[in-house]
C-alpha positions in Angstrom: 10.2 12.3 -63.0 11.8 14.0 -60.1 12.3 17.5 -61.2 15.9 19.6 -60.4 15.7 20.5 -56.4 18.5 20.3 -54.1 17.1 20.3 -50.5 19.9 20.9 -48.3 20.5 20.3 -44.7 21.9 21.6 -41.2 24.5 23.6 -41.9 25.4 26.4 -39.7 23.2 28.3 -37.5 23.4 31.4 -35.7 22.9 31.9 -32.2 19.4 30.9 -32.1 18.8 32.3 -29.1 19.8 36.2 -30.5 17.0 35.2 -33.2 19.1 35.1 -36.6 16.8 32.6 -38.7 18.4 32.6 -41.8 16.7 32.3 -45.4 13.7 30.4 -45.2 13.7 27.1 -47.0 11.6 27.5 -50.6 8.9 25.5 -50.9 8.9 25.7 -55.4 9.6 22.6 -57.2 11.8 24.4 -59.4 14.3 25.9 -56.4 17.8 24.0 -55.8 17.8 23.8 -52.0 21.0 22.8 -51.1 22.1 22.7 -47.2 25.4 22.0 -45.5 26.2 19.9 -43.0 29.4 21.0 -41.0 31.3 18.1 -39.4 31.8 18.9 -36.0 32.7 17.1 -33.0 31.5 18.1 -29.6 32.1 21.6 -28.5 35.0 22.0 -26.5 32.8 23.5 -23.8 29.8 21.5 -24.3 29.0 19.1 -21.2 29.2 15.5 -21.6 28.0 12.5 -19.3 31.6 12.1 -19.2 33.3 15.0 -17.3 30.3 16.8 -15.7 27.8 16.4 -13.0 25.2 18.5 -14.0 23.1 16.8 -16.9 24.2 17.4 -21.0 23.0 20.6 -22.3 21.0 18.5 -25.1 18.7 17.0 -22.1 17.9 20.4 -20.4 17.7 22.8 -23.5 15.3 23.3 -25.8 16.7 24.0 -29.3 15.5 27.6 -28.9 17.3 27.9 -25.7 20.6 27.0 -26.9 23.9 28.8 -27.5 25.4 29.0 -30.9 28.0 26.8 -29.9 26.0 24.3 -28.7 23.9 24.0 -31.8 26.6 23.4 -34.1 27.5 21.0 -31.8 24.8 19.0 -32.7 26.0 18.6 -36.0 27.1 14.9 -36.0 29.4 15.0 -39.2 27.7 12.7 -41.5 27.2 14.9 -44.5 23.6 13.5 -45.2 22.2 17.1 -45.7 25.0 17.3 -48.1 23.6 14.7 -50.8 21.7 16.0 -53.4 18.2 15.7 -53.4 15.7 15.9 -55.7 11.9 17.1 -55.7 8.8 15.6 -57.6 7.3 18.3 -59.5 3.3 16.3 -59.0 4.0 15.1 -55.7 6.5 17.5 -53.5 8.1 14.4 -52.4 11.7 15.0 -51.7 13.8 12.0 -52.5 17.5 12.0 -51.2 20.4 10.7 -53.8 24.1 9.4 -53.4 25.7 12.3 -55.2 27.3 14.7 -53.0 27.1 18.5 -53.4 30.0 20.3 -55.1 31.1 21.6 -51.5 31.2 18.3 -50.3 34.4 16.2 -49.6 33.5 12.6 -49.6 36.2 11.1 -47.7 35.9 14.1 -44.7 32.3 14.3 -44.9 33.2 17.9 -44.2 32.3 21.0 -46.7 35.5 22.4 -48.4 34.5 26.2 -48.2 32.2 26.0 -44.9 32.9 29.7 -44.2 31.6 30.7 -47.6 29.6 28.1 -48.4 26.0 30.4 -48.7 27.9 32.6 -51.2 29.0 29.8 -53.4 25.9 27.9 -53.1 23.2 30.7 -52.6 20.4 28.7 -52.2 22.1 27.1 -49.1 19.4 26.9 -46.1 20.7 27.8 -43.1 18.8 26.0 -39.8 17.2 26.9 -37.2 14.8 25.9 -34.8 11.8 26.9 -36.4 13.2 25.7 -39.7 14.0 22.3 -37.9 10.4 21.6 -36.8 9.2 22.6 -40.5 11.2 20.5 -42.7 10.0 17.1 -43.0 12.8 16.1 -45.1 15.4 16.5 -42.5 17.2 12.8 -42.6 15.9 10.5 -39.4 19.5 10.2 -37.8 19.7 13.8 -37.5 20.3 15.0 -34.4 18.3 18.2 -34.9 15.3 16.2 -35.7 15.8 13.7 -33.4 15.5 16.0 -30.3 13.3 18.1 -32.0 10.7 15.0 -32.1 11.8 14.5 -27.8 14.3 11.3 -28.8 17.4 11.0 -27.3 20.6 11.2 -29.0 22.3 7.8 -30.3 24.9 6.0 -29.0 27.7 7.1 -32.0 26.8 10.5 -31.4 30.1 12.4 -31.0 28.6 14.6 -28.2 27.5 11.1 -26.5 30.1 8.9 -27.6 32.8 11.6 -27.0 34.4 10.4 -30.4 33.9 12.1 -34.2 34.6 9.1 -35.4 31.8 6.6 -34.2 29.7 8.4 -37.2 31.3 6.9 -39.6 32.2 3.5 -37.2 28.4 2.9 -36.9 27.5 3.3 -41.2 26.0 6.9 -40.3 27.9 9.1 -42.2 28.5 9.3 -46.3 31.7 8.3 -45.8 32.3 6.0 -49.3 28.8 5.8 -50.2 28.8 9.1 -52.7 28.6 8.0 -55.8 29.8 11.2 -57.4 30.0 14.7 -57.1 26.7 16.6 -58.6 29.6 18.1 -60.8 30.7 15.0 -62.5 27.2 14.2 -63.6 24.2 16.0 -66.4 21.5 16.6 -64.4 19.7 14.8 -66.6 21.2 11.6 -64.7 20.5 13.0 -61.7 17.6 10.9 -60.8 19.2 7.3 -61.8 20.7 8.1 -58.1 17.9 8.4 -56.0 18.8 6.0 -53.6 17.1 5.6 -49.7 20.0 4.8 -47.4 20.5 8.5 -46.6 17.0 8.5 -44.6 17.1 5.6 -42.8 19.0 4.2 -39.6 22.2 2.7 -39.6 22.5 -1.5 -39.8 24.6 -1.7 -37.5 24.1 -1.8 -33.6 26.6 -0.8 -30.7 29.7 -2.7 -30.7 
C-alpha cells in the first residue's frame, strides 16, 4: 500500500537565472513532498502572440534563461501539484489523489497562504529548472514539463489563450474535482483516493 508521501508541485521559483534552486526534492518514501502551484495568469509584461512582434518569451528562452517573472508565468493555475500524492514504499511509484493540500482552495485553485506557504508546509519543493527536468512525476499538462520535453504550450494556456480562465474552461484545472481537503480525512484513507485524472490530458478539445 502506498505509503504517506506528498510530492508537491510548481510552486514559486526564484529568478532562475540569479541561480536560487531551492530545497531539493527528497527522494525517501517516508518524506511528505508537498508542492504549490500558484495560480497565475500571464505576466503583465510577458509577450503574447497577441500584442507583440517579436516571438513569446516561452519559444525563444530556455527555462534557465528566464526571468523570475516569466517563470511564474508559466504557472497555468490548475492546482494539480497541489493534490496530494502518495508514494509506494516497494515500488517509488508516485500516484496522484483527488484530495487537495491544506493550503489549497478548491474553488480558486489558488494557495490561501502563497507567501508563506514553505513555512507552513516545510517540505514544500520549490522548482526550478534543474528540479523540472528531474522530477518524473511533474503532471503531463504542466507547462514546466511540457516545454521542458520541447512541446509547445496548449491552446487554454493563459499565456497563449490570453485568458486565466480557459484552465478551468478546457477540464485542466481541479476546479470541483477535490474530493476533500487532506485535513478532513485519516491518513489512513488516504489511498482510497488515488485517482489518475490529475496526470493525464484534458477531454475536451478547443471550442
Amino acid at each position: 500500500m502506498p505509503e504517506r508521501s506528498r510530492v508537491g508541485d510548481p510552486g514559486v521559483v526564484a529568478d532562475a537565472a540569479a541561480g536560487d534552486a531551492g530545497p531539493a526534492a527528497s527522494t525517501s518514501a517516508e518524506r511528505r513532498a508537498r508542492r504549490r502551484t500558484r495560480a497565475t495568469s500571464a505576466s503583465p509584461t510577458a509577450p503574447t502572440p497577441g500584442n507583440s512582434l517579436e516571438p513569446p518569451f516561452w519559444r525563444v528562452k530556455s527555462l534557465d534563461a528566464m526571468t523570475a517573472d516569466e517563470w511564474e508565468s508559466l504557472c497555468d493555475g490548475c492546482a494539480r501539484c497541489c493534490l496530494v500524492k502518495l508514494e509506494d514504499e516497494d515500488s517509488g511509484e508516485v500516484h496522484f489523489t483527488d484530495l487537495g493540500c491544506k493550503l489549497l482552495d478548491a474553488r480558486t485553485c489558488r494557495c490561501l497562504d502563497y507567501r508563506r506557504r514553505q513555512r507552513r508546509v516545510p517540505d514544500c519543493v520549490r522548482l526550478t529548472p534543474e528540479a523540472v527536468r528531474s522530477l518524473s512525476w511533474l503532471p503531463v499538462t504542466c507547462a514546466y514539463r511540457v516545454l521542458a520535453e520541447g512541446s509547445e504550450l496548449a491552446w487554454w494556456h493563459p499565456l497563449v489563450s490570453g485568458s486565466p480562465d480557459t484552465v478551468h474552461e478546457a477540464g485542466v484545472s481541479v476546479r470541483g474535482r477535490v474530493a476533500a481537503s487532506e485535513l478532513d480525512l485519516p491518513i489512513e484513507l488516504w489511498p482510497e483516493h488515488i485517482a489518475r485524472w490529475p496526470n493525464r490530458p484534458p477531454r475536451r478539445s478547443r471550442r
